[in-house]
C-alpha positions as MATLAB code, in Angstrom:
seq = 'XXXXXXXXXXXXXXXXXXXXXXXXXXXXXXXXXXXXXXXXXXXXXXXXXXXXXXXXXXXXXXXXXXXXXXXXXXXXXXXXXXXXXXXXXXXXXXXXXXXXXXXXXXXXXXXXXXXXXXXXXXXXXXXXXXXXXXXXXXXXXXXXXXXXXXXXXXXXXXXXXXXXXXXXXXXXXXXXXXXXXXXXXXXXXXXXXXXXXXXXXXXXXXXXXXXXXXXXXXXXXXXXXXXXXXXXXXXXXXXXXXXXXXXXXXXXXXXXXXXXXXXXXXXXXXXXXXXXXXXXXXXXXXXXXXXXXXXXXXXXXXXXXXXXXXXXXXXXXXXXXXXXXXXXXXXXXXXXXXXXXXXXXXXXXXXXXXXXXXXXXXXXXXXXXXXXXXXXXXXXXXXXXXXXXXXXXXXXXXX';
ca = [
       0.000    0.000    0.000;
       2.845    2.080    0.994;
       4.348    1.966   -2.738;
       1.641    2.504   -4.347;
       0.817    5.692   -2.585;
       4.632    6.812   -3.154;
       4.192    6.115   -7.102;
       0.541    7.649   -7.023;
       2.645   10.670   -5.563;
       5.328   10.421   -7.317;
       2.510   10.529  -10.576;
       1.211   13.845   -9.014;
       4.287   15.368   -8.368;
       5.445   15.072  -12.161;
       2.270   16.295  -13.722;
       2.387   19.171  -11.131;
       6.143   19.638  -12.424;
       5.195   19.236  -15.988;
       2.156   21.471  -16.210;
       3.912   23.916  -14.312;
       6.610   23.992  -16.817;
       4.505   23.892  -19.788;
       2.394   27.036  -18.293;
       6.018   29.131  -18.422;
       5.737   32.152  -20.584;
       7.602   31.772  -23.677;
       9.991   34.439  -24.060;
      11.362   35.297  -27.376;
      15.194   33.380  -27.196;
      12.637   30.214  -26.415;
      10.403   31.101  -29.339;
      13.716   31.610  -31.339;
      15.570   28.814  -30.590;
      12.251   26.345  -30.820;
      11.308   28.108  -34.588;
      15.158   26.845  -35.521;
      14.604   23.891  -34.429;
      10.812   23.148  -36.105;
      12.106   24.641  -39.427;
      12.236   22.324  -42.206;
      14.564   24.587  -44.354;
      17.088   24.555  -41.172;
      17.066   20.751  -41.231;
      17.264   20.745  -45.008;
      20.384   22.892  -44.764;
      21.828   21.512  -42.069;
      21.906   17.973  -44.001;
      23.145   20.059  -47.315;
      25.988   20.733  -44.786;
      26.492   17.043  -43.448;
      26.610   16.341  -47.008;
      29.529   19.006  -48.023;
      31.650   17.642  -45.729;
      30.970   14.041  -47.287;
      32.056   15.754  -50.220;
      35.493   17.340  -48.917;
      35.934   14.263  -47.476;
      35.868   12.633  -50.776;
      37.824   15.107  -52.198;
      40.595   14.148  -50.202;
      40.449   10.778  -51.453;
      43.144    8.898  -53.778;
      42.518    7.515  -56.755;
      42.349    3.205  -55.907;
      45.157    1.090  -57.504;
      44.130   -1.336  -60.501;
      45.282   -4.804  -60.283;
      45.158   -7.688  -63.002;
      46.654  -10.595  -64.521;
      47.565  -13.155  -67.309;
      47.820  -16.774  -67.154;
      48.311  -19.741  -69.913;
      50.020  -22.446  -70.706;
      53.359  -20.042  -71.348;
      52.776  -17.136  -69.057;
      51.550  -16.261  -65.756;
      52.269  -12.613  -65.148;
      50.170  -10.247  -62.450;
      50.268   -6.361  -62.918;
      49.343   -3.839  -60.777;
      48.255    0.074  -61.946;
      47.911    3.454  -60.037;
      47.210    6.615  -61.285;
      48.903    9.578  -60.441;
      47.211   12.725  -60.357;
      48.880   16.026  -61.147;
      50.100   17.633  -57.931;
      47.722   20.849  -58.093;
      44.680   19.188  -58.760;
      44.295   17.703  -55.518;
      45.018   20.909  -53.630;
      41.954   22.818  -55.801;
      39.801   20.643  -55.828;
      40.216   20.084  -51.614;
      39.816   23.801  -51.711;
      36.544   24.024  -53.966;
      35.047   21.472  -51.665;
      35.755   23.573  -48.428;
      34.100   26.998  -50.363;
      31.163   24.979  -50.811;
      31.085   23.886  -47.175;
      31.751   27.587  -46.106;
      28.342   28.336  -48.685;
      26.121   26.434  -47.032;
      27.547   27.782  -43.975;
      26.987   30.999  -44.682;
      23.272   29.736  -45.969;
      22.536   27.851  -42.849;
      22.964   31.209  -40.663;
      21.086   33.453  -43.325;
      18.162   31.088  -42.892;
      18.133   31.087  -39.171;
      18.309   34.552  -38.859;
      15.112   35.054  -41.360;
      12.921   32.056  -39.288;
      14.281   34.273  -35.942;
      12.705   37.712  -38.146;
       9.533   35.627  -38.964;
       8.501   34.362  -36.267;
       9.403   37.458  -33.701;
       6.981   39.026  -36.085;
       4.633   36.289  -35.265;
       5.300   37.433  -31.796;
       4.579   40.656  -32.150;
       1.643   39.652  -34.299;
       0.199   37.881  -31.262;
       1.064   40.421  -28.463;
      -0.920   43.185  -30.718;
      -3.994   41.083  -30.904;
      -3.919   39.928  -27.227;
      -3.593   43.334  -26.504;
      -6.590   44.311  -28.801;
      -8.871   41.458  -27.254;
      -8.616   42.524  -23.483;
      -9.333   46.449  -24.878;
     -12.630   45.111  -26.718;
     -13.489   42.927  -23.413;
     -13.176   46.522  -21.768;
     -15.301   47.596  -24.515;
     -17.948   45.102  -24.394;
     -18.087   45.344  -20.370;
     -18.301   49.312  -20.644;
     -21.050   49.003  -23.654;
     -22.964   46.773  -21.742;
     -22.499   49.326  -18.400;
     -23.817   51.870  -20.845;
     -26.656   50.299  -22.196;
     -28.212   49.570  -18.678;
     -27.832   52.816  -17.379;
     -29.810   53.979  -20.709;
     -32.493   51.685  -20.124;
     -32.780   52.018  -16.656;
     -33.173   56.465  -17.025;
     -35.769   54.959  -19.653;
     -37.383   53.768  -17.503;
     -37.785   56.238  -14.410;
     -38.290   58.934  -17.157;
     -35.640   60.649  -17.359;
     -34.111   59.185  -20.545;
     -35.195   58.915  -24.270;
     -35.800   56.163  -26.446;
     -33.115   56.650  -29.014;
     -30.856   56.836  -26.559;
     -31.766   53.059  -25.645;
     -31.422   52.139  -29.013;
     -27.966   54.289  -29.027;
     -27.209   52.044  -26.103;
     -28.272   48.952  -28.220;
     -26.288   49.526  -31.279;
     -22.787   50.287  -29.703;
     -23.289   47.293  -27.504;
     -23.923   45.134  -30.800;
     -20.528   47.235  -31.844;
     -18.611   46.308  -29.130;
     -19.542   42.074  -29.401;
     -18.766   42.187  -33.216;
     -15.381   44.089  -32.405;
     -14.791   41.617  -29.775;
     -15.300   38.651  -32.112;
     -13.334   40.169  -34.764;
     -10.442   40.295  -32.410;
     -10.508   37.417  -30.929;
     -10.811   35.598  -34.407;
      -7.663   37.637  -35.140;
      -6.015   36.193  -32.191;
      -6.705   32.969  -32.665;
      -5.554   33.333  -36.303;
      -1.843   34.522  -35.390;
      -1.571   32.392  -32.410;
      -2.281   29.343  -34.845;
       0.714   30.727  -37.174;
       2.970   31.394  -34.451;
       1.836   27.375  -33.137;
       2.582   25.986  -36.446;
       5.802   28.205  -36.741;
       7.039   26.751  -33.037;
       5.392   22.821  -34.377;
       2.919   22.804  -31.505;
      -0.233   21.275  -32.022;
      -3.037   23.255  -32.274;
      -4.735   22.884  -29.294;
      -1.022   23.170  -26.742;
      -1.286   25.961  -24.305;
       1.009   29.034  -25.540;
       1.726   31.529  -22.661;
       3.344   34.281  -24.174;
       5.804   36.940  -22.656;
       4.190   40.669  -23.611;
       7.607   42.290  -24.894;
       5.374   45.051  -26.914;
       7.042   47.678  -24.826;
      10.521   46.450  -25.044;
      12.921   47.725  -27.829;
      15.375   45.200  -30.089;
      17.631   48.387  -30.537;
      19.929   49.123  -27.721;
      21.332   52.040  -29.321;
      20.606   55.117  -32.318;
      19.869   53.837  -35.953;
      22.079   55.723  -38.442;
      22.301   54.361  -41.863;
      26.004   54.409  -42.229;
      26.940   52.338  -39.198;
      23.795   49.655  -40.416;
      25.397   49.634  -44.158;
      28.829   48.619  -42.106;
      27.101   46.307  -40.704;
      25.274   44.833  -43.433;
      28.918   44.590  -44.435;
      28.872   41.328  -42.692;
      25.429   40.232  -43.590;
      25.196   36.285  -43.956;
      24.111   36.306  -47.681;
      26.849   38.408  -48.920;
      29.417   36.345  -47.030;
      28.151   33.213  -48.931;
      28.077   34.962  -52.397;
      31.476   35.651  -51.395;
      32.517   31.801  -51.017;
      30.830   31.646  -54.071;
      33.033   33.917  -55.816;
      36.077   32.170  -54.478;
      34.739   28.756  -55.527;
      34.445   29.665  -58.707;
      37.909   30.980  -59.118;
      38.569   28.003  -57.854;
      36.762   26.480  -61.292;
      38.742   28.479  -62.833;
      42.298   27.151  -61.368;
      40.512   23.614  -62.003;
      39.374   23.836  -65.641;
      43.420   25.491  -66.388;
      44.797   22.094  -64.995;
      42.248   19.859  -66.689;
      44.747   19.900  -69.472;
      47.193   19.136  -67.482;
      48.066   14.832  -67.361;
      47.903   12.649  -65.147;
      50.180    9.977  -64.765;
      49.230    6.073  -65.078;
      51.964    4.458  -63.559;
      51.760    0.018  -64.450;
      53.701   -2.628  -62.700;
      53.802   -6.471  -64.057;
      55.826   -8.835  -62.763;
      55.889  -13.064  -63.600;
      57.091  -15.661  -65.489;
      56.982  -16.005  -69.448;
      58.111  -18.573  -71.500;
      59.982  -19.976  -68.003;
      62.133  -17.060  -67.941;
      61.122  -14.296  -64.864;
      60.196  -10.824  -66.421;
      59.267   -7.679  -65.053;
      57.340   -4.932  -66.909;
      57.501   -1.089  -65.556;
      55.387    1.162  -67.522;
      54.392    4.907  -67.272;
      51.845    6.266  -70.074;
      50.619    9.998  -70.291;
      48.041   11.817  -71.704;
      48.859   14.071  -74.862;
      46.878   17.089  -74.980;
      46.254   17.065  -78.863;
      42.902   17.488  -79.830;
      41.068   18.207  -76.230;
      42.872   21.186  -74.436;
      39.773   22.161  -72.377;
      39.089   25.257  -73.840;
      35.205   25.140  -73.512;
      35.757   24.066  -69.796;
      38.309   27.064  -69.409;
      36.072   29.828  -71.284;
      32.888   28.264  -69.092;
      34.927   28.452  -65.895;
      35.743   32.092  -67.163;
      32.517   33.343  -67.751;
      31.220   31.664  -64.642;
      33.284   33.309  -62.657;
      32.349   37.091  -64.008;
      28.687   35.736  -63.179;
      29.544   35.263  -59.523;
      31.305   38.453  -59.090;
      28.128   40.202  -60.559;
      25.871   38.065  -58.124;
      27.953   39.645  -55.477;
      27.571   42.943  -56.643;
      23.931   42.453  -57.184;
      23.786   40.856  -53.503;
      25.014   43.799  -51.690;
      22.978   45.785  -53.911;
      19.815   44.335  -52.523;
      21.068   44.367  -49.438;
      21.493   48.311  -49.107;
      18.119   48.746  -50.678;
      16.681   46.851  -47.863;
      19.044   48.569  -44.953;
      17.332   51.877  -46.531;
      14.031   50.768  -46.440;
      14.210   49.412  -43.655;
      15.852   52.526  -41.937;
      12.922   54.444  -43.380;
       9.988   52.373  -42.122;
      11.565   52.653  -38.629;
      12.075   56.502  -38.667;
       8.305   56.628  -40.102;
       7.325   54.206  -37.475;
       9.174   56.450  -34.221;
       7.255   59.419  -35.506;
       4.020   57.579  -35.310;
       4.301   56.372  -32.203;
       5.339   60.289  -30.841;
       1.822   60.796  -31.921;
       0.517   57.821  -29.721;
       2.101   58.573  -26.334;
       0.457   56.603  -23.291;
      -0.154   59.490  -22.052;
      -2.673   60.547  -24.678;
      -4.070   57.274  -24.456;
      -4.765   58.039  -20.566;
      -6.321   61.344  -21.359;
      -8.843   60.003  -23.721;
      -9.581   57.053  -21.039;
     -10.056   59.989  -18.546;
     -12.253   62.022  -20.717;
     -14.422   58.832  -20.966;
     -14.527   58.125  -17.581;
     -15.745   61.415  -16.976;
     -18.238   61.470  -19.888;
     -19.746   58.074  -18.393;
     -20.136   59.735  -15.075;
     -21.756   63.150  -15.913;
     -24.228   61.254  -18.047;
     -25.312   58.908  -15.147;
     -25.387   62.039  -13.578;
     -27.869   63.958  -16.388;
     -24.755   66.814  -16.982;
     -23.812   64.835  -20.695;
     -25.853   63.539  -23.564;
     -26.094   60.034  -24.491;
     -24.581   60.740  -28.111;
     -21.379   62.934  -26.740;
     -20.598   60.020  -23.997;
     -20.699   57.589  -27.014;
     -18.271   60.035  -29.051;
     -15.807   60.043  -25.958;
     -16.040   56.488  -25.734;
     -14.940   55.587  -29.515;
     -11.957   58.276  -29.288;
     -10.751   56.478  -26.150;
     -10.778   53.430  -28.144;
      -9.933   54.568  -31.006;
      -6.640   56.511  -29.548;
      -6.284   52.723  -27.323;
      -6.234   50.894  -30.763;
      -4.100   53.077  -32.846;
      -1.518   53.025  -30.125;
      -1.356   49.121  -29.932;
      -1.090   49.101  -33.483;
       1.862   52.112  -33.753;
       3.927   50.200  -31.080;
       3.040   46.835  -32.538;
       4.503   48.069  -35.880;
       7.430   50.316  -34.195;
       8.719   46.349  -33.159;
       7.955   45.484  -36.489;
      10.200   47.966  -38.284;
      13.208   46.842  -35.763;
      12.487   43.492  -36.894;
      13.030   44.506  -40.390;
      16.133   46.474  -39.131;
      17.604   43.194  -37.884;
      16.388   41.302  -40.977;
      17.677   44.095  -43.353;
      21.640   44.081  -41.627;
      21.891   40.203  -41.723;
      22.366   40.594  -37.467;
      22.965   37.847  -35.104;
      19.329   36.763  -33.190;
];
């Protein structure tokens, strides 16, 4: 009985445990590192990788030795063949194989960094709309508040019928506002689940980082183009480049031969003999020349890849520094503190109409500025995050 009450605790004691660590807020490094881990184009690359260094690996590898023999009534003679490639081969082609690993390198961390952009924007996404639903819960509670105090001046005579109906409508307002928010929530909380690969009904407590800023310093465009200097896609276009030099180097020693090097050894005709030749390739007729104008031109087409990469890449620091300084002037306009005067003015509109001092029509007028102004400044600091997202995003920087 004893052990069975210990395991039944035991049982207990690791749900408790369990369900007390599954109800932690996910903060964004958790979101981050769980996105990388759930993203199929992260596993994809990470097995391009495994397979580049199968690929150096075989590039280090030695050509295997031939072996063979004759036998008859008059000769038994066994040979043995290796071929000996030309010194410089070997050390371009180990070298071509490591650019390619650096590539997908390089590819692996660009990737990451976008899945950490996307789904931080998920995040954001999610904090907006939880945000929205608890101001059109207010909403519905106040319209609700608003509606009885209508009907119940109705009633003693002191209140009108439109005013009822007034009280009626924005109530009906308030629900469908409600429901469109909450179908909005539910909507980005299912991307950000499928995102993380939770299943759709897991419980996802989320950390409310609305308020807190990515940027821990002042955005200026030439210290963001030095660091888009280091961005992770222009780093692989540049193993690129190099690789294809690389080609280059390569398709110059095609023409080069390589040596096949033959050994026999036996007996013939009852007398021992032993056979030593060495054969090599005469460039005549194939000297590689398409290979060598292909590597060429190949080349050029990398280097203008490049150029076109870091191209892009200023574009987007530019936009990017744009929407930010677009989104910082919006927000100005938004302060909390405006948002608190409009909830103030409302507050005092509800009370002087309970009161008889305000009309029905000018208390519903306060109450949509209040959350209007409550709305607009969810949305301005929802999209201020956004924009330093697309900072990040923009300068290829480290999640």
């Amino acid at each position: 009985m004893n052990k069975i009450i210990f395991s039944m605790r035991m049982a207990a004691l690791a749900v408790l445990v369990s369900s007390t660590a599954w109800s932690q807020a996910w903060t964004p490094d958790r979101i981050i590192q769980k996105a990388i881990l759930a993203s199929p184009q992260v596993k994809s690359l990470q097995n391009q990788i495994e397979a580049k260094r199968g690929a150096l690996q075989q590039a280090k590898a030695i050509p295997n030795p031939e072996v063979g023999g004759i036998t008859g009534n008059r000769t038994q003679m066994l040979a043995l063949g290796q071929q000996i490639e030309y010194p410089a081969k070997r050390k371009v082609r180990l070298q071509r194989a490591e650019t390619e690993l650096a590539a997908a390198q390089w590819q692996l961390v660009q990737v990451k960094q976008e899945v950490a952009a996307d789904v931080m924007t998920l995040l954001y996404e999610v904090n907006a709309a939880d945000q929205k639903v608890g101001l059109f819960q207010q909403n519905r509670a106040v319209s609700a508040q608003l509606l009885s105090a209508a009907q119940d001046k109705f009633d003693q005579g002191f209140g009108s019928r439109l005013d009822v109906i007034k009280a009626k409508v924005e109530e009906a307002r308030a629900r469908r506002l409600l429901l469109a928010a909450q179908k909005e929530k539910d909507a980005r909380r299912s991307d950000l689940k499928l995102a993380l690969g939770l299943a759709p009904d897991d419980t996802l407590n989320l950390s409310d980082v609305l308020e807190i800023s990515l940027l821990s310093g002042p955005v200026k465009m030439d210290s963001l183009l030095q660091a888009a200097r280091h961005h992770p896609r222009l780093l692989r276009q540049r193993s690129l480049v190099q690789a294809s030099k690389l080609d280059v180097q390569a398709a110059d020693l095609a023409s080069r031969p390589d040596f096949n090097f033959d050994l026999a050894g036996g007996v013939e005709d009852h007398e021992s003999k032993v056979e030593l030749e060495l054969r090599i390739p005469l460039a005549l007729w194939d000297r590689k020349a398409g290979l060598k104008s292909e590597a060429h031109f190949m080349a050029k087409s990398a280097q203008n890849d490049s150029a076109a990469a870091w191209l892009d890449i200023s574009r987007r620091v530019a936009a990017a520094v744009y929407t930010y300084q677009n989104a910082r002037q919006t927000i100005q306009l938004f302060e909390q503190s405006l948002v608190d005067e409009a909830r103030s003015a409302a507050d005092m509109a509800q009370q002087a109409f309970q009161t008889g001092q305000y009309r029905f029509l000018d208390l519903i007028d306060a109450r949509r500025t209040y959350l209007e102004t409550a709305q607009e400044f969810i949305e301005a600091q929802a999209n201020l995050r956004l924009a330093e997202v697309g900072l990040l995003q923009a300068t290829g920087a480290n999640w």
